[in-house]
PyMOL Python script that loads the backbone (N, CA, C, O; Angstrom):
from pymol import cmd

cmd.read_pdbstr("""\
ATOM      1  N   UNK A   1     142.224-129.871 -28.599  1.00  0.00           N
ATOM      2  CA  UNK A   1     143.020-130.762 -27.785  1.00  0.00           C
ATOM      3  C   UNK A   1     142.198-131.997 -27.445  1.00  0.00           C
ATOM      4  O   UNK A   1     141.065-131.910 -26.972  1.00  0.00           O
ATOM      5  N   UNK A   2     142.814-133.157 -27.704  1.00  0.00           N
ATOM      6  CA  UNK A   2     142.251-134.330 -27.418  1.00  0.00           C
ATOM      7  C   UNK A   2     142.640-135.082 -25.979  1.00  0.00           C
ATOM      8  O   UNK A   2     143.869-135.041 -26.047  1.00  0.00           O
ATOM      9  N   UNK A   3     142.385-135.623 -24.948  1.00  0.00           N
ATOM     10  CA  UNK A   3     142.945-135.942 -24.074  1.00  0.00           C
ATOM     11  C   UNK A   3     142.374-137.936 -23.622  1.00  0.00           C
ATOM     12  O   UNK A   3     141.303-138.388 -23.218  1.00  0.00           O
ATOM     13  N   UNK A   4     143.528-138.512 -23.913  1.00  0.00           N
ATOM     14  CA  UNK A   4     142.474-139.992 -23.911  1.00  0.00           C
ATOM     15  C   UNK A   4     143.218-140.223 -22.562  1.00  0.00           C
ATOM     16  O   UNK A   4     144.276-139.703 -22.208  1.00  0.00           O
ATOM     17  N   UNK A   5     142.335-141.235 -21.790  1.00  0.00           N
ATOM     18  CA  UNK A   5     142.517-141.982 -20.228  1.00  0.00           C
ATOM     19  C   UNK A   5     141.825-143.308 -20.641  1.00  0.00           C
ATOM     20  O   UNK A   5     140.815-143.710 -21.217  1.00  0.00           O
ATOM     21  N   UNK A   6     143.259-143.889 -19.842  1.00  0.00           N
ATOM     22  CA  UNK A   6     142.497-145.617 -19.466  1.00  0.00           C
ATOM     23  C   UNK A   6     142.426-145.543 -18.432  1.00  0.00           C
ATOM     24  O   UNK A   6     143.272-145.327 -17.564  1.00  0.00           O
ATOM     25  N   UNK A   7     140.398-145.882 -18.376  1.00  0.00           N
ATOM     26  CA  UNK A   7     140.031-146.005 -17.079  1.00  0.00           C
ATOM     27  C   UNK A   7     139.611-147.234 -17.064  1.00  0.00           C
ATOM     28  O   UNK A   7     138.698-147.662 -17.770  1.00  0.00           O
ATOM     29  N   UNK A   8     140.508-148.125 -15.939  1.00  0.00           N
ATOM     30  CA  UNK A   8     139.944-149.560 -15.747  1.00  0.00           C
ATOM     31  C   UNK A   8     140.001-150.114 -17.128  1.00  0.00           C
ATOM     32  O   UNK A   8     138.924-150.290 -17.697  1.00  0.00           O
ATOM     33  N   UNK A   9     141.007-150.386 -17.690  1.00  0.00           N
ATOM     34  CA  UNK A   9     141.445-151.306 -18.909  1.00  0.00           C
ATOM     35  C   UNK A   9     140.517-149.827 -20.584  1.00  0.00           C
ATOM     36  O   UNK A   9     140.779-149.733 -21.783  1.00  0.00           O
ATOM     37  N   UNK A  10     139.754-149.241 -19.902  1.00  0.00           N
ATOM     38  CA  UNK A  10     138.882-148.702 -20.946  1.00  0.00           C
ATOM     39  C   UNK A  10     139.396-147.277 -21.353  1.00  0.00           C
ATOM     40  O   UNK A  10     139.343-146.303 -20.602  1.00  0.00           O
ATOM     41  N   UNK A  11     139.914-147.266 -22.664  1.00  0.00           N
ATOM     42  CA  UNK A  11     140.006-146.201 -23.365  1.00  0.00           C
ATOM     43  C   UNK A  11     138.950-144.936 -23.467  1.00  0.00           C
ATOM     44  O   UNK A  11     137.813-145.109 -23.905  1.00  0.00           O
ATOM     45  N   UNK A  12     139.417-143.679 -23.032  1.00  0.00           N
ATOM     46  CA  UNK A  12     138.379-142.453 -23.054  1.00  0.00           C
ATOM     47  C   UNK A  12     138.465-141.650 -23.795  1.00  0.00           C
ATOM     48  O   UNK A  12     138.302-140.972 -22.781  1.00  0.00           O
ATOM     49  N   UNK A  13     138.576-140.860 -24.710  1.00  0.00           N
ATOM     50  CA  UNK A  13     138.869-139.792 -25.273  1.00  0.00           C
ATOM     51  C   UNK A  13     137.815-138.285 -24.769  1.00  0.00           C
ATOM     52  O   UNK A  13     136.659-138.531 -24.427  1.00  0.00           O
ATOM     53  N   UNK A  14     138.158-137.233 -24.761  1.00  0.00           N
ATOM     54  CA  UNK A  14     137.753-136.083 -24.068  1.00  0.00           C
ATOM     55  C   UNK A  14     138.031-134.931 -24.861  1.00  0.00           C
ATOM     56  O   UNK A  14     139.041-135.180 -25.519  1.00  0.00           O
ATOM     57  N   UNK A  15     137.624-133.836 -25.094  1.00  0.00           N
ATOM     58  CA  UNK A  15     137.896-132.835 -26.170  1.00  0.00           C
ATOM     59  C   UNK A  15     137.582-131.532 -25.077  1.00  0.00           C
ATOM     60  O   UNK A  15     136.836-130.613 -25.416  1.00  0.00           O
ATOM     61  N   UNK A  16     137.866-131.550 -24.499  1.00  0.00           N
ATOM     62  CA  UNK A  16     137.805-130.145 -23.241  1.00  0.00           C
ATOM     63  C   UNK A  16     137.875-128.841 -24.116  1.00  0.00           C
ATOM     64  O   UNK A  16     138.364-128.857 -25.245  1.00  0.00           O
ATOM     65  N   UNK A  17     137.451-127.919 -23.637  1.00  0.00           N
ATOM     66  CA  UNK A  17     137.227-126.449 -24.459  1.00  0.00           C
ATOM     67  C   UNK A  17     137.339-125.625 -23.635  1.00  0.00           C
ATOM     68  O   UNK A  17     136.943-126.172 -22.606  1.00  0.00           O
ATOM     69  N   UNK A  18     137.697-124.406 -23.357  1.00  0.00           N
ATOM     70  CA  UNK A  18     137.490-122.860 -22.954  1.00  0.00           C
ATOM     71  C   UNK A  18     135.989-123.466 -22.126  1.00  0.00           C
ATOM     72  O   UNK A  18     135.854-123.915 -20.988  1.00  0.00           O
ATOM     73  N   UNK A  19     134.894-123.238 -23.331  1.00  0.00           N
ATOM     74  CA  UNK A  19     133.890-122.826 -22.916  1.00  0.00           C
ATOM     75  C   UNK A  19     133.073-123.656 -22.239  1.00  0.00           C
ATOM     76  O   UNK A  19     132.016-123.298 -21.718  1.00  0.00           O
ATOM     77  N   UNK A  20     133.757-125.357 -22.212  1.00  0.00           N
ATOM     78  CA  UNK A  20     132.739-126.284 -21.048  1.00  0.00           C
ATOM     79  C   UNK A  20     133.822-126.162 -19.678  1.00  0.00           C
ATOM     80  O   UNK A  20     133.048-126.058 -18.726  1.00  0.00           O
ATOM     81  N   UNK A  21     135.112-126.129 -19.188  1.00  0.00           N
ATOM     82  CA  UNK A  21     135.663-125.562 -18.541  1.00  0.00           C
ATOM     83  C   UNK A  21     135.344-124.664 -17.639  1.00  0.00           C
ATOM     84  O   UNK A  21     135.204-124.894 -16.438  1.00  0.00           O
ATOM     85  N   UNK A  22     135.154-123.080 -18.458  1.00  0.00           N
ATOM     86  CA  UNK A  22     134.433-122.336 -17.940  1.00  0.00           C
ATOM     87  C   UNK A  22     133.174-122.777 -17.068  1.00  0.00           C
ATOM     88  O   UNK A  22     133.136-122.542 -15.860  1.00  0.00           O
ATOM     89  N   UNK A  23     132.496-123.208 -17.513  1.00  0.00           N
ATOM     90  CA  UNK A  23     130.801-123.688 -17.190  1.00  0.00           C
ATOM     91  C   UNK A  23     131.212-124.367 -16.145  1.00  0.00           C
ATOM     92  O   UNK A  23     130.768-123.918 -15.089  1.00  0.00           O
ATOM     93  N   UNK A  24     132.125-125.591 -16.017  1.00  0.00           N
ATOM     94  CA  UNK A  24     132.276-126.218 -15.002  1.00  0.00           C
ATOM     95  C   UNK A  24     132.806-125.312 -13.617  1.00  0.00           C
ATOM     96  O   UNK A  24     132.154-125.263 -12.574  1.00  0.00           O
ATOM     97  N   UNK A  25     133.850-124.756 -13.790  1.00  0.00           N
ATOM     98  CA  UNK A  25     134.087-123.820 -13.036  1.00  0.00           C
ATOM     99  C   UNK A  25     133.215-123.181 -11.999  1.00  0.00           C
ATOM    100  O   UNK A  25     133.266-123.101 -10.772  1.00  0.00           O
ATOM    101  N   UNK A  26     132.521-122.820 -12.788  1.00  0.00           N
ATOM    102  CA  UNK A  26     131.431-122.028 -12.239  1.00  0.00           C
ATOM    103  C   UNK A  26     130.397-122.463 -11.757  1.00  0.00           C
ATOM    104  O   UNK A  26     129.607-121.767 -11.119  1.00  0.00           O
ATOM    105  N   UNK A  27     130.234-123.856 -12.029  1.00  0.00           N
ATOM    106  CA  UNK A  27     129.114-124.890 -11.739  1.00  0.00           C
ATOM    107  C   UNK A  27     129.040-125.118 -10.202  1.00  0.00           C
ATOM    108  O   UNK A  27     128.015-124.975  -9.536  1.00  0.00           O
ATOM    109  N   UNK A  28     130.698-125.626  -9.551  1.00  0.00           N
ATOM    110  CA  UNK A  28     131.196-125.951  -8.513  1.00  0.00           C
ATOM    111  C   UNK A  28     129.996-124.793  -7.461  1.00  0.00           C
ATOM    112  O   UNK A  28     129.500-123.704  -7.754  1.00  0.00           O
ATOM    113  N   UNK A  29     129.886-125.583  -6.298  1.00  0.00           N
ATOM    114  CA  UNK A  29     129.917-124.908  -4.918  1.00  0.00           C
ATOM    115  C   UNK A  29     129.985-125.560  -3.906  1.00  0.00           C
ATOM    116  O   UNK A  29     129.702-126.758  -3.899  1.00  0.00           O
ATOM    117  N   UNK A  30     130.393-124.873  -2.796  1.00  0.00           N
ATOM    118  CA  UNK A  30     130.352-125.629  -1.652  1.00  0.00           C
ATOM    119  C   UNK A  30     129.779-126.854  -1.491  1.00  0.00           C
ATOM    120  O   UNK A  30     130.401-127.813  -1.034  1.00  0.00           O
ATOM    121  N   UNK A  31     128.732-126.890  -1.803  1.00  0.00           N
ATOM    122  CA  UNK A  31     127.188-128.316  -1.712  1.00  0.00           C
ATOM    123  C   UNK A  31     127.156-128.591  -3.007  1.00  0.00           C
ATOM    124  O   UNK A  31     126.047-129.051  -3.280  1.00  0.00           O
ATOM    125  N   UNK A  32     127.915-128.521  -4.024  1.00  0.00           N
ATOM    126  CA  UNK A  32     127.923-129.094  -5.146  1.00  0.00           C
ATOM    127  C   UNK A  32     128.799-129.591  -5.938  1.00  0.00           C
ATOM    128  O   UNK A  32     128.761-128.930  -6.975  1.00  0.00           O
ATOM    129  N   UNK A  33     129.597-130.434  -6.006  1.00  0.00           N
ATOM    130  CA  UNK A  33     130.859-131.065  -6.888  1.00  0.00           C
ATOM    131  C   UNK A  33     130.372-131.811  -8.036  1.00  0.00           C
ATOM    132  O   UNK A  33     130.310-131.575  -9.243  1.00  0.00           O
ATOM    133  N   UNK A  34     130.018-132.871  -7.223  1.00  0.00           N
ATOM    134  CA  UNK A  34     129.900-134.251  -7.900  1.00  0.00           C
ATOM    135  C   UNK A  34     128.927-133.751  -9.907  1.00  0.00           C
ATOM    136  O   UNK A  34     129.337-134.016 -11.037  1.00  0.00           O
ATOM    137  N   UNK A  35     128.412-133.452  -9.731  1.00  0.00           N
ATOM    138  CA  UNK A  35     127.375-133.009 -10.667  1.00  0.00           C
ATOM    139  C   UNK A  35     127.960-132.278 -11.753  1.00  0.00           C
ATOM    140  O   UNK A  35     128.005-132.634 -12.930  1.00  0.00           O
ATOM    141  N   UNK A  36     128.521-130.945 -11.111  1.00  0.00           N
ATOM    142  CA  UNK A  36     129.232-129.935 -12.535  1.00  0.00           C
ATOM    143  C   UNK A  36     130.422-130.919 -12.918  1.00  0.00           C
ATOM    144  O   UNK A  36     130.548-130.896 -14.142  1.00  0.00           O
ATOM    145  N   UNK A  37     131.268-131.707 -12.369  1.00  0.00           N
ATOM    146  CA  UNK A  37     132.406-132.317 -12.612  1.00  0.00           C
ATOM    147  C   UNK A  37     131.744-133.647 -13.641  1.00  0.00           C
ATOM    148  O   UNK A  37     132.335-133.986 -14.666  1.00  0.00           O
ATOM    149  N   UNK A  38     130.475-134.296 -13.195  1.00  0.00           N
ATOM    150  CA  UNK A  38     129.674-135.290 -14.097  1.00  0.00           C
ATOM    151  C   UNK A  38     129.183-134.781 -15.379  1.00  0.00           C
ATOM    152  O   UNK A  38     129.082-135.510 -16.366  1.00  0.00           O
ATOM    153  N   UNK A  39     128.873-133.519 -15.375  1.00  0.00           N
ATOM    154  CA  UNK A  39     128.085-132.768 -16.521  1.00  0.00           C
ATOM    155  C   UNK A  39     129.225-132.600 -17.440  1.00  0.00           C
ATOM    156  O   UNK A  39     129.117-132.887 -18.632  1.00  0.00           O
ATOM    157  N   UNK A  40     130.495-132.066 -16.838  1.00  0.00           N
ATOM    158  CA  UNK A  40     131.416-131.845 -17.630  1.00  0.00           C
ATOM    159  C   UNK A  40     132.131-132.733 -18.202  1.00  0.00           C
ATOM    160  O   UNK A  40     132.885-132.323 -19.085  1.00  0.00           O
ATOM    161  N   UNK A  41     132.124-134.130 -17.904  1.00  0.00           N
ATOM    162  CA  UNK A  41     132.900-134.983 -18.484  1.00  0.00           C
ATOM    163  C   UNK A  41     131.855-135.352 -19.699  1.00  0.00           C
ATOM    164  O   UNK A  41     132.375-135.399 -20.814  1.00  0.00           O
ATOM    165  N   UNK A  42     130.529-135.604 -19.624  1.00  0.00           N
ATOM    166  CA  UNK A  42     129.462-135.476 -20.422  1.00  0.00           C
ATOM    167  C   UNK A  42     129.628-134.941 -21.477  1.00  0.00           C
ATOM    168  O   UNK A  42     129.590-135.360 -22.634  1.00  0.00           O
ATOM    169  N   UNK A  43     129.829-133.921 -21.013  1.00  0.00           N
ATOM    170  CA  UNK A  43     129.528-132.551 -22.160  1.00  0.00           C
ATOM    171  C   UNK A  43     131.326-132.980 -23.428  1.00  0.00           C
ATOM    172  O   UNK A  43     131.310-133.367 -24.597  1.00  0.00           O
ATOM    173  N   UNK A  44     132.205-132.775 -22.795  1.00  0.00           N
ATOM    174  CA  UNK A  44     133.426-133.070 -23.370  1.00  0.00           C
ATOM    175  C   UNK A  44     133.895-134.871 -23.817  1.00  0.00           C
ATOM    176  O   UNK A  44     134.854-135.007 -24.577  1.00  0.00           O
ATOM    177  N   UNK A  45     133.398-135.735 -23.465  1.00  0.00           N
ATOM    178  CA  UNK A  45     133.391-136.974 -24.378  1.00  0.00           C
ATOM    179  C   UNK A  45     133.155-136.922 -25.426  1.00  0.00           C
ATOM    180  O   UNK A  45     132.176-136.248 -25.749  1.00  0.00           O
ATOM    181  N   UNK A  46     133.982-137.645 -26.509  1.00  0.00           N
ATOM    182  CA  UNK A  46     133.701-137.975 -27.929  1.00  0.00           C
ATOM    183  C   UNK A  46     132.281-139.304 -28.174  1.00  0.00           C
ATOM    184  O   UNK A  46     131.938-140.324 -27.577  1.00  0.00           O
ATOM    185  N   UNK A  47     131.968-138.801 -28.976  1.00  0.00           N
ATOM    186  CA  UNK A  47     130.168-139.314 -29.131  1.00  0.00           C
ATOM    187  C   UNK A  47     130.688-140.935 -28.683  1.00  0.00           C
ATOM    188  O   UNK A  47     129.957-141.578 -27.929  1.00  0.00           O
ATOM    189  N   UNK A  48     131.886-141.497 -29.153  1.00  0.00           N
ATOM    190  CA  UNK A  48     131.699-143.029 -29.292  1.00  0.00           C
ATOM    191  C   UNK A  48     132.586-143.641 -27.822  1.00  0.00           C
ATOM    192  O   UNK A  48     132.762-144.835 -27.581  1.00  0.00           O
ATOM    193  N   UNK A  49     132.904-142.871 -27.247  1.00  0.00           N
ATOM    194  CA  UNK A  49     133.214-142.984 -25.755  1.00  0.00           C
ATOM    195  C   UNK A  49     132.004-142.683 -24.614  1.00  0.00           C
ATOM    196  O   UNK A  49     132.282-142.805 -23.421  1.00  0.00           O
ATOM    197  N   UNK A  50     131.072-142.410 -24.907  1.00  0.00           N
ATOM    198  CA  UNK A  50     129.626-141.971 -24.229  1.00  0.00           C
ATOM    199  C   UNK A  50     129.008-142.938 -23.655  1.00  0.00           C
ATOM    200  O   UNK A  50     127.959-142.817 -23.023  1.00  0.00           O
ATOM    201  N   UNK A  51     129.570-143.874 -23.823  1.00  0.00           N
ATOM    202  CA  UNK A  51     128.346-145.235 -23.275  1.00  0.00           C
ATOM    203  C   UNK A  51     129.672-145.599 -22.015  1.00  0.00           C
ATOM    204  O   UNK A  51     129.634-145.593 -20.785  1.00  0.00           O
ATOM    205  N   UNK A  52     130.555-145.836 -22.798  1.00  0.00           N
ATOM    206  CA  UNK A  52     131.886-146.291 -21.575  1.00  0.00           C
ATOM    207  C   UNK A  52     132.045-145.416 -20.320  1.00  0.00           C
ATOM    208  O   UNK A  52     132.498-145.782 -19.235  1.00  0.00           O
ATOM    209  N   UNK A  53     131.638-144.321 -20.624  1.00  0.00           N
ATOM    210  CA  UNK A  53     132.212-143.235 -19.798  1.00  0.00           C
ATOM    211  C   UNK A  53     130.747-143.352 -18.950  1.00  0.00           C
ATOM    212  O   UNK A  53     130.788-143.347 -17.720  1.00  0.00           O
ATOM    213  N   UNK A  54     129.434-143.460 -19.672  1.00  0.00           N
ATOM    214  CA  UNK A  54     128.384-143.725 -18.536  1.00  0.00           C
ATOM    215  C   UNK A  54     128.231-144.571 -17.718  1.00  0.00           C
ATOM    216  O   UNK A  54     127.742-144.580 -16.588  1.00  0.00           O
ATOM    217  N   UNK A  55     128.841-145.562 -18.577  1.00  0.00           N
ATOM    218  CA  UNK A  55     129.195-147.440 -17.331  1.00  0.00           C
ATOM    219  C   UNK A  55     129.555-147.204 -16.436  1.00  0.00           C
ATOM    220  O   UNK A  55     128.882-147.450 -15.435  1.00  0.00           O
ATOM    221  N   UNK A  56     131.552-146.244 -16.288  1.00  0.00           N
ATOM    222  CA  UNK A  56     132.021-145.807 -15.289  1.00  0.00           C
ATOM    223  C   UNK A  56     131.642-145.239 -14.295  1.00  0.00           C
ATOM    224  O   UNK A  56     131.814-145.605 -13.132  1.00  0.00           O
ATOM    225  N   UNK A  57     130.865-143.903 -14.836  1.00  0.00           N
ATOM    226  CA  UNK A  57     130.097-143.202 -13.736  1.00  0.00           C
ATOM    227  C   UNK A  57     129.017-143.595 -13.184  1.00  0.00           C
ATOM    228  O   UNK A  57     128.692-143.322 -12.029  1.00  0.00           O
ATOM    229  N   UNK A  58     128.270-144.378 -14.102  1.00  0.00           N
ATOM    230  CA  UNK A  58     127.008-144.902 -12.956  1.00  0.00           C
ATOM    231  C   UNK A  58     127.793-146.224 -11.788  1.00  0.00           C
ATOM    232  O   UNK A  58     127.118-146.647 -10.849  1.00  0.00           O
ATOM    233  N   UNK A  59     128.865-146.606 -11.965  1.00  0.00           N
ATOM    234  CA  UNK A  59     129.041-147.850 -11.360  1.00  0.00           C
ATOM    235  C   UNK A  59     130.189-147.483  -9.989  1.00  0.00           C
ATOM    236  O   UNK A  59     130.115-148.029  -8.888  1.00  0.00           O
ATOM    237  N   UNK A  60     131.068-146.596 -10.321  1.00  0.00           N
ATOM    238  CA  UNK A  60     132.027-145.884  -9.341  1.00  0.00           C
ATOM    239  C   UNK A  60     131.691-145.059  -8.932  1.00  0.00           C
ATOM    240  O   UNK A  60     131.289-144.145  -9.652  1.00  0.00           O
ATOM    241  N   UNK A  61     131.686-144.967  -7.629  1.00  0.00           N
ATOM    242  CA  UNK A  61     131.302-143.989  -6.440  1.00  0.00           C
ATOM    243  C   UNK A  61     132.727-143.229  -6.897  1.00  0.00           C
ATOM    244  O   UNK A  61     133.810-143.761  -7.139  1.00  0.00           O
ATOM    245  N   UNK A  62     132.361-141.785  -6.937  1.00  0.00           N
ATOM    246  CA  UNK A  62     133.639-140.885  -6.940  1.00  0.00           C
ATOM    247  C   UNK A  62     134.456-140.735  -8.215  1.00  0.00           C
ATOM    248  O   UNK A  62     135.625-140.354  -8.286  1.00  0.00           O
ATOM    249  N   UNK A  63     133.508-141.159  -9.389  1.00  0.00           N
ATOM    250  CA  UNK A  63     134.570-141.636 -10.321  1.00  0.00           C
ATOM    251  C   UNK A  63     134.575-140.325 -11.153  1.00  0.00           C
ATOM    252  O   UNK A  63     135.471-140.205 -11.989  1.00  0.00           O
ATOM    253  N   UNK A  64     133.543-139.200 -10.987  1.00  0.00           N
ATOM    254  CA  UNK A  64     133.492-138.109 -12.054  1.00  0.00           C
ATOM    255  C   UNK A  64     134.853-137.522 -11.398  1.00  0.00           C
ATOM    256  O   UNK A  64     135.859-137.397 -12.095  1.00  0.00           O
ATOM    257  N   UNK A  65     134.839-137.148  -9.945  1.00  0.00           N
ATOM    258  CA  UNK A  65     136.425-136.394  -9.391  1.00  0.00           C
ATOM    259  C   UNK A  65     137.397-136.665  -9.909  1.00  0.00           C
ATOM    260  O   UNK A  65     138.136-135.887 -10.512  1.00  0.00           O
ATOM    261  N   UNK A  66     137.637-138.583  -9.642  1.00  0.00           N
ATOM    262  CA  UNK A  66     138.910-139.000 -10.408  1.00  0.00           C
ATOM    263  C   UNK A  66     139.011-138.684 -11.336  1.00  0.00           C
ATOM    264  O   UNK A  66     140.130-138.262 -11.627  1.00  0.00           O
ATOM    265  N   UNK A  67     137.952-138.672 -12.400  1.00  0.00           N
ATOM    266  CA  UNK A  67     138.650-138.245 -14.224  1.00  0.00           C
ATOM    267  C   UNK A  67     138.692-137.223 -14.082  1.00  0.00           C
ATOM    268  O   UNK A  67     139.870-136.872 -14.148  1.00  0.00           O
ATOM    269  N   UNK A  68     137.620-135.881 -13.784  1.00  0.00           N
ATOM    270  CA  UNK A  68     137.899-134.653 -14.110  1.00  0.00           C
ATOM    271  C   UNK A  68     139.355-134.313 -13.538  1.00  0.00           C
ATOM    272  O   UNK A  68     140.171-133.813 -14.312  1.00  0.00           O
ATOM    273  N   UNK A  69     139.685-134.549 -12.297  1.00  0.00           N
ATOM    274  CA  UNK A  69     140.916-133.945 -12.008  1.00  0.00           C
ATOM    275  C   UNK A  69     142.434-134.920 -13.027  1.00  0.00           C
ATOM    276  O   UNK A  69     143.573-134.513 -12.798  1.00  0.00           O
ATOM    277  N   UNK A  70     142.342-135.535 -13.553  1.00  0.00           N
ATOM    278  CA  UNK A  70     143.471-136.059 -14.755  1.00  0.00           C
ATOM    279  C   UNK A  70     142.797-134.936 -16.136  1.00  0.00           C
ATOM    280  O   UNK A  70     143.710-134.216 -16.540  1.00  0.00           O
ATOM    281  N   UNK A  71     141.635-134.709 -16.781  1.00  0.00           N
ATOM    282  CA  UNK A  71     141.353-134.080 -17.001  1.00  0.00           C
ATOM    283  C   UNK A  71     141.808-132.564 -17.384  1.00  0.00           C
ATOM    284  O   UNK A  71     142.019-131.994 -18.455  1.00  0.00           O
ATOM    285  N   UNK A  72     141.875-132.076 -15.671  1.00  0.00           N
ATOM    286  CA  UNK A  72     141.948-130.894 -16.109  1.00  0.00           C
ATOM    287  C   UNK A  72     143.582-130.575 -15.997  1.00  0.00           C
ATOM    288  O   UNK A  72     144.228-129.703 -16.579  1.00  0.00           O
ATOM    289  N   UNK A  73     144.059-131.674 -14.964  1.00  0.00           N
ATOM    290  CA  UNK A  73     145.906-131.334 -15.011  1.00  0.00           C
ATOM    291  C   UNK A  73     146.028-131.247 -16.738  1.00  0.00           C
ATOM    292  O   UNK A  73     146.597-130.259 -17.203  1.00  0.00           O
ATOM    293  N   UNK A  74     145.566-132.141 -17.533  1.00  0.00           N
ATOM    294  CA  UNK A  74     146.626-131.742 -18.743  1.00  0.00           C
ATOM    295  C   UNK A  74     145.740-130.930 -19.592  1.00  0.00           C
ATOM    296  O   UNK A  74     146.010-131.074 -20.784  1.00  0.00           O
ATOM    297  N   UNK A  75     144.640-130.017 -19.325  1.00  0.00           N
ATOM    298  CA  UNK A  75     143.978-129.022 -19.926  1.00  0.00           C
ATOM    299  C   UNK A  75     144.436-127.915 -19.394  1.00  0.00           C
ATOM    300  O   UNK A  75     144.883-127.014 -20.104  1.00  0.00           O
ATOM    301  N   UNK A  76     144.386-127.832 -18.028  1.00  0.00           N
ATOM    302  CA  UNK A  76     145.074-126.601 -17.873  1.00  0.00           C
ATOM    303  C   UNK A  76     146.053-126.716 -16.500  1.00  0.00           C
ATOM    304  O   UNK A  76     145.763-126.703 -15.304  1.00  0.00           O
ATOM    305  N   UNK A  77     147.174-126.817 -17.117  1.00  0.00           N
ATOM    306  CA  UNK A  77     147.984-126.952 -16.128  1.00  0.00           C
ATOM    307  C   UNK A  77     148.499-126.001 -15.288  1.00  0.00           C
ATOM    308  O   UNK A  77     148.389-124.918 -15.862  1.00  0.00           O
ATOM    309  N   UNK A  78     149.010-125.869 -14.202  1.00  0.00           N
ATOM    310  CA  UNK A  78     149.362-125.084 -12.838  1.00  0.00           C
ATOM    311  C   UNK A  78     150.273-124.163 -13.481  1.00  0.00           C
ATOM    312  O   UNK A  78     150.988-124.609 -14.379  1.00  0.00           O
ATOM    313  N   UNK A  79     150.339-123.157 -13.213  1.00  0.00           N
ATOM    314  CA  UNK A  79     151.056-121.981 -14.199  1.00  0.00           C
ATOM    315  C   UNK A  79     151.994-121.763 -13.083  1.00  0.00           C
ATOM    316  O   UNK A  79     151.741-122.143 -11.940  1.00  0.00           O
ATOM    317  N   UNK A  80     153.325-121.009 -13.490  1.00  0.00           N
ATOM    318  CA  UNK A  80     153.945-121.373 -12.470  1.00  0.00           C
ATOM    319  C   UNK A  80     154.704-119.697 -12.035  1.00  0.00           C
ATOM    320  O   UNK A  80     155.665-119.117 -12.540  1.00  0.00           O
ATOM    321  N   UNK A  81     153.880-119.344 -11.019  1.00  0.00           N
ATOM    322  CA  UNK A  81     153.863-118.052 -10.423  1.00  0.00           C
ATOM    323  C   UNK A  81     154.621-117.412  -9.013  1.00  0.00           C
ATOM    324  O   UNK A  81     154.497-117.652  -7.812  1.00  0.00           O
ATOM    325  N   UNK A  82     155.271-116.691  -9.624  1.00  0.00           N
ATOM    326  CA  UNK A  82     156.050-115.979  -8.191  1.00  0.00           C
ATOM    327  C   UNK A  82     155.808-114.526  -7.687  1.00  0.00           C
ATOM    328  O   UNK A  82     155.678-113.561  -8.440  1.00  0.00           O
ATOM    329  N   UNK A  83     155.769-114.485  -6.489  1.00  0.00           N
ATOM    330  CA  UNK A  83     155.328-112.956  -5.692  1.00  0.00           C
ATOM    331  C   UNK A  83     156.953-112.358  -5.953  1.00  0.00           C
ATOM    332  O   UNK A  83     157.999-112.909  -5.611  1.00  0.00           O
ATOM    333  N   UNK A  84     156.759-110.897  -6.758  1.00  0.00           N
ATOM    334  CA  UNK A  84     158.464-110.088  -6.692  1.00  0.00           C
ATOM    335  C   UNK A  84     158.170-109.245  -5.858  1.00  0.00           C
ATOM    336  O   UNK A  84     157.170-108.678  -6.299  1.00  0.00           O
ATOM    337  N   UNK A  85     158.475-108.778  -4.813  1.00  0.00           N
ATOM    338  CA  UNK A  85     158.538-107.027  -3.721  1.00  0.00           C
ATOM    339  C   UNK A  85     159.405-106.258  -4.355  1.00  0.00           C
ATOM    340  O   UNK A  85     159.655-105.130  -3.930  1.00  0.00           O
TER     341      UNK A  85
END
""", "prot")
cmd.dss("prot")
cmd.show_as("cartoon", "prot")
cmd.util.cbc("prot")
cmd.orient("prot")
């Protein structure tokens, strides 16, 4: 699955997987966001989106949250679950 975002006029492309997902997931803690959500956009960029995507993040405060969460809505979207008694 390919997932592209224009961020700020700039085209992204992203290749998200099971297994960097996972990692991110698990990365998260209380005292830690910013970082597993940075690593993961890292890790899932296409080689020739890598420089754009570093511009962004070194220059926007908050900017790994904003993408990862567009990100992960269309990687894995909200499943849609009901309690039966």
């Amino acid at each position: 699955m390919e997932i592209t975002l224009t961020i700020n006029g700039t085209d992204i492309t992203f290749k998200p997987n099971k297994l960097a997902y996972n990692s991110y997931i698990n990365d998260i803690t209380m005292n830690d966001k910013i970082a597993p959500a940075t690593n993961f956009l890292r890790r899932i960029v296409t080689p020739e989106h890598k420089e754009p995507l570093n511009e962004i993040l070194d220059n926007h405060a908050g900017a790994s949250l904003q993408i990862v969460e567009k990100v992960i809505k269309q990687f894995a979207p909200d499943l849609e679950i009901e309690i039966k008694n």
